[in-house]
C-alpha positions as CSV (number, residue, x, y, z in Angstrom):
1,X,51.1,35.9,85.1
2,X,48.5,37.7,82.7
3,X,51.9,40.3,82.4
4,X,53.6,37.4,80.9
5,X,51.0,36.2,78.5
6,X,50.6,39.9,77.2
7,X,54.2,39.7,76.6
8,X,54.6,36.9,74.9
9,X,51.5,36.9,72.9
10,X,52.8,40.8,71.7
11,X,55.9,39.5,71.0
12,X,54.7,36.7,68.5
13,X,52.4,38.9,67.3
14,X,54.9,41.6,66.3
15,X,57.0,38.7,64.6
16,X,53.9,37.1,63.0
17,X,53.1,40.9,61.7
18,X,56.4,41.4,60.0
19,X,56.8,37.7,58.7
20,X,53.7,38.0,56.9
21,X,54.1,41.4,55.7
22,X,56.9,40.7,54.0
23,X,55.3,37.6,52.6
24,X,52.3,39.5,51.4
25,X,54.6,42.5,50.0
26,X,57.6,40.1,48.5
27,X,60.2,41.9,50.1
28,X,63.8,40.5,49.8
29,X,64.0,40.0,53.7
30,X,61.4,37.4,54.4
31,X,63.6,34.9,54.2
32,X,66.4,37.0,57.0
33,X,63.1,37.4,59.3
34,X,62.5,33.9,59.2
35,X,66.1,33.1,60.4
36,X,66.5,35.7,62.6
37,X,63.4,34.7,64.2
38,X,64.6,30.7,64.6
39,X,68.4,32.3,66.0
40,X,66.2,34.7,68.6
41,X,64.1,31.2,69.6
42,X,67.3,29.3,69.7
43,X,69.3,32.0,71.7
44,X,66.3,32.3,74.1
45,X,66.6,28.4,74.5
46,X,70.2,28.6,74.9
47,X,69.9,31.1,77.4
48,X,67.3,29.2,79.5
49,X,69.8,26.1,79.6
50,X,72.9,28.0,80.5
51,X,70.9,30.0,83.2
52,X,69.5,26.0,84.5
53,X,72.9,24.9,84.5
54,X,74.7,27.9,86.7
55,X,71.8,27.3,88.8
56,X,72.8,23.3,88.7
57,X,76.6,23.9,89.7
58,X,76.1,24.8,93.4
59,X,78.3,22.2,95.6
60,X,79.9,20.9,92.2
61,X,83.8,21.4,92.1
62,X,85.8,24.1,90.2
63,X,87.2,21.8,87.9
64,X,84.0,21.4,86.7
65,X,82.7,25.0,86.9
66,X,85.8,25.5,85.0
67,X,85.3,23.5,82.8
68,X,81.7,24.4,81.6
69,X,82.6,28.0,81.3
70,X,85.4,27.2,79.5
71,X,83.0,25.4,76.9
72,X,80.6,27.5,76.9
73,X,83.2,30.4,75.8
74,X,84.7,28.1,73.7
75,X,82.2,27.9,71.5
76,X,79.9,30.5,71.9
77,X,82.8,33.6,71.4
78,X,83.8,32.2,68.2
79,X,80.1,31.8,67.0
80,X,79.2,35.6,68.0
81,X,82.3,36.4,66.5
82,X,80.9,34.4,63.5
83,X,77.5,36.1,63.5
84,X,78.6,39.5,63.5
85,X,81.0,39.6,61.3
86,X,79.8,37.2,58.3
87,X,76.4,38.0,58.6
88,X,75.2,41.0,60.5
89,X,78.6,43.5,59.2
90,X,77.7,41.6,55.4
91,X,74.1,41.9,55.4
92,X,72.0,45.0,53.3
93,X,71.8,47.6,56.3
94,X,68.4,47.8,55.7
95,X,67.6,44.7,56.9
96,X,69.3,45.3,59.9
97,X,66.9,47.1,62.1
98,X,64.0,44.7,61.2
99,X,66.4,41.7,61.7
100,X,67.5,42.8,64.8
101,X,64.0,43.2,66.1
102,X,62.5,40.2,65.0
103,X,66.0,38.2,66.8
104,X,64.9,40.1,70.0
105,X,61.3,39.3,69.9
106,X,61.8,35.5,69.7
107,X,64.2,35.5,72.5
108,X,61.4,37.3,74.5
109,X,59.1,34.8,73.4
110,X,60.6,31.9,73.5
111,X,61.6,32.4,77.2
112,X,58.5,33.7,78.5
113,X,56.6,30.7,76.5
114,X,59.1,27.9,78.8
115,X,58.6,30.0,81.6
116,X,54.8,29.6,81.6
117,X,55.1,26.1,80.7
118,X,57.2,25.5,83.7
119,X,54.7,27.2,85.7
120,X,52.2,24.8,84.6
121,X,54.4,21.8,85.5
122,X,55.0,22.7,88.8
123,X,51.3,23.6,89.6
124,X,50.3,20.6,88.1
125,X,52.5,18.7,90.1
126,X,51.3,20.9,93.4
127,X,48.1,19.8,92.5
């Protein structure tokens, strides 16, 4: 558990440390780091709920195995598809590596931060 806190805590950190240097220095991309950094939290969230529901379809029936996937494609090819092209392929490319990294650290932080939180649920409800 202190392996996850580590985690988490280094990845804020490192997204903290780059939103604020950019604040202090003015560069153009504070504003990308910011977004980047709610898209990472959201796709970390996203991915949470998607992994919660495959978990939630045992003894369901195709159909609707079928149909979730076929939602979740539905809409979440044409929004990658979306993302790349229109903003990644449009951006400055130096933004990208930065970008990139502060989209990765909020996915790592945002799941770690539910995972702990669900620990605490269920050993509070143990308890």
């Amino acid at each position: 558990m202190k392996k996850l806190y580590f985690v988490m805590v280094s990845m804020f950190l490192i997204a903290l440390g780059m939103i604020c240097k950019a604040f202090i220095v003015n560069e153009d991309i504070r504003f990308f780091l910011l977004i980047f950094f709610a898209v990472g939290c959201g796709l970390g969230v996203l991915r949470l709920f998607v992994n919660n529901s495959i978990k939630k379809m045992k003894g369901k029936g195709w159909k609707s195995k079928v149909l979730f996937f076929g939602v979740l494609l539905g809409i979440g090819l044409p929004f990658q598809s979306w993302f790349r092209n229109e903003v990644l392929l449009s951006m400055n490319s130096a933004y990208l590596p930065r970008s990139i990294i502060i989209l990765i650290s909020g996915v790592i932080f945002i799941t770690i931060f539910f995972i702990v939180i669900k620990d605490k649920k269920n050993k509070l409800k143990a308890a």
